[in-house]
N, C-alpha and C positions, 0 to 999 in steps of 0.2 A: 864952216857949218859943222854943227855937233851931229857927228853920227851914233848911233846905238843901238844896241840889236835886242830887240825884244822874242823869248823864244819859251814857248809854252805848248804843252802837251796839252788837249782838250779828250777828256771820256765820255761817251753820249752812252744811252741805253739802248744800246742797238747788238746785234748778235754777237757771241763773244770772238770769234775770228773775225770780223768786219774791226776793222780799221780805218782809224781819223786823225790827221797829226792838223794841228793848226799853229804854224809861227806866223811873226810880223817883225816887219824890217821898216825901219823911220830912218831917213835918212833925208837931210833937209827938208824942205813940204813937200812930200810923198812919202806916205805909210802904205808898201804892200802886203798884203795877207795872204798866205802862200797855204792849204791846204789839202795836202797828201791824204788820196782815197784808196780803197779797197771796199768793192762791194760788197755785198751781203748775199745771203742767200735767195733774196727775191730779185738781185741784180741793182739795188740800190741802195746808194745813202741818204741819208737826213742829218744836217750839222746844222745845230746854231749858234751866229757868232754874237755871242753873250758873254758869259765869264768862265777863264779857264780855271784847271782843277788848282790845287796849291803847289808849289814845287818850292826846291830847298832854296830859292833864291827868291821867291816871293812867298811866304806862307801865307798870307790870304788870299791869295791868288790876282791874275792880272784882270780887270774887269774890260776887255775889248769893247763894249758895247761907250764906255766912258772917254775910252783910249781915243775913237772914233767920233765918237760923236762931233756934229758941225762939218764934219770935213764930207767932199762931196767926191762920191765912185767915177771914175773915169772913164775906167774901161779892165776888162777882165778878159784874159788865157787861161784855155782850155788845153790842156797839154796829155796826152792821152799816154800812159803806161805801156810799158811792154812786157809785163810778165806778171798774168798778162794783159795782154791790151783788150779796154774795153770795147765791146761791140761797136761797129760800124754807126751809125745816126744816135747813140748815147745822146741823153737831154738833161740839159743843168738850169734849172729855173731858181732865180735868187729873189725871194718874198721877203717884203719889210714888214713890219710889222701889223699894218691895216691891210695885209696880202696881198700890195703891188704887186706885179713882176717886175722886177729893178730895170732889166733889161728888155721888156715888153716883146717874148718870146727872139731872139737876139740869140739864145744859149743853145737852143734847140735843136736838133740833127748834128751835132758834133763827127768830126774824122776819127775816126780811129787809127789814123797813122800820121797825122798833121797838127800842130798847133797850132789853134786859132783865134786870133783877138776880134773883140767885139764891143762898140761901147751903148751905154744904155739908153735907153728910149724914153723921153718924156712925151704920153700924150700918145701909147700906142694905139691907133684906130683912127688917132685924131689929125692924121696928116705925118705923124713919124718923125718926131725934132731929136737931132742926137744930144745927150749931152748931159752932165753934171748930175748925180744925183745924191741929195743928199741924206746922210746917216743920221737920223731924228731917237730910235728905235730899235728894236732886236731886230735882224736879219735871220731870215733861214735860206741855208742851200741844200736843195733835196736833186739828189740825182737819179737818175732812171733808165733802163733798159739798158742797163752797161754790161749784163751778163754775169754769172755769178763770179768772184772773182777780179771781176774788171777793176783798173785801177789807172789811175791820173793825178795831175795837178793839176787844182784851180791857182791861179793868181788876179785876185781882187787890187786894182790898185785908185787910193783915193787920195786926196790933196785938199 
């Protein structure tokens, strides 16, 4: 199986020390999306996985949103920081484009000293089915009450 490493820096308009790094790893059928936080000054982020900035190894940049598409979310780690580490029940809600929650509140009260897997919800309210979601559209992930400073890794992984 061909492996390759896809690795891209993404800049949102979010405060200028708040930081966002977004790579992705393909390796046979599974693409994970591995993005490095640091919150802001209201205690949160907002990243959308759409298209990254241009870097010397792609000048027009990588379009994730293309890269993805069809392939369907599995499941996602939340992996909490320690310098420092964000607040204790921190919330990561992942919205598609017609503003599902991907994971149908699934991401919500996070540890702040644990990583934790979680996979997404079709049908939350509807009886709760786990399983497969897929990538039609731009995603966003906004994070919250992580405290200023707070910082983690998501890892997105879809197939």
């Amino acid at each position: 199986m061909k492996k390759f490493v896809i690795i891209a820096i993404l800049f949102f308009a979010v405060p200028a020390w708040c930081q966002t790094d977004v790579t992705a790893l393909a390796q046979g059928s599974t693409t994970t999306v591995f993005i490095a936080w640091i919150a802001d000054g209201s205690g949160g982020v907002s990243v959308t996985i759409d298209r990254t900035s241009p870097t010397a190894e792609n000048p027009t940049g990588l379009d994730l949103k293309k890269a993805l598409y069809g392939l369907l979310c599995v499941n996602a780690e939340t992996v909490p920081g320690d310098d420092p580490a964000p607040l204790d029940l921190y919330d990561v809600v992942i919205t598609d484009g017609h503003g599902w929650d991907v994971f149908g509140g699934e991401l919500m009260n996070r540890s702040s000293t644990l990583a934790q897997v979680r996979s997404p919800v079709i049908g939350a309210g509807t009886g709760f089915v786990y399983g497969g979601f897929p990538i039609r559209n731009t995603w966003t992930v906004t994070i919250s009450n992580a405290g200023v400073g707070g910082s983690g890794l998501l890892e997105i992984v879809f197939r």
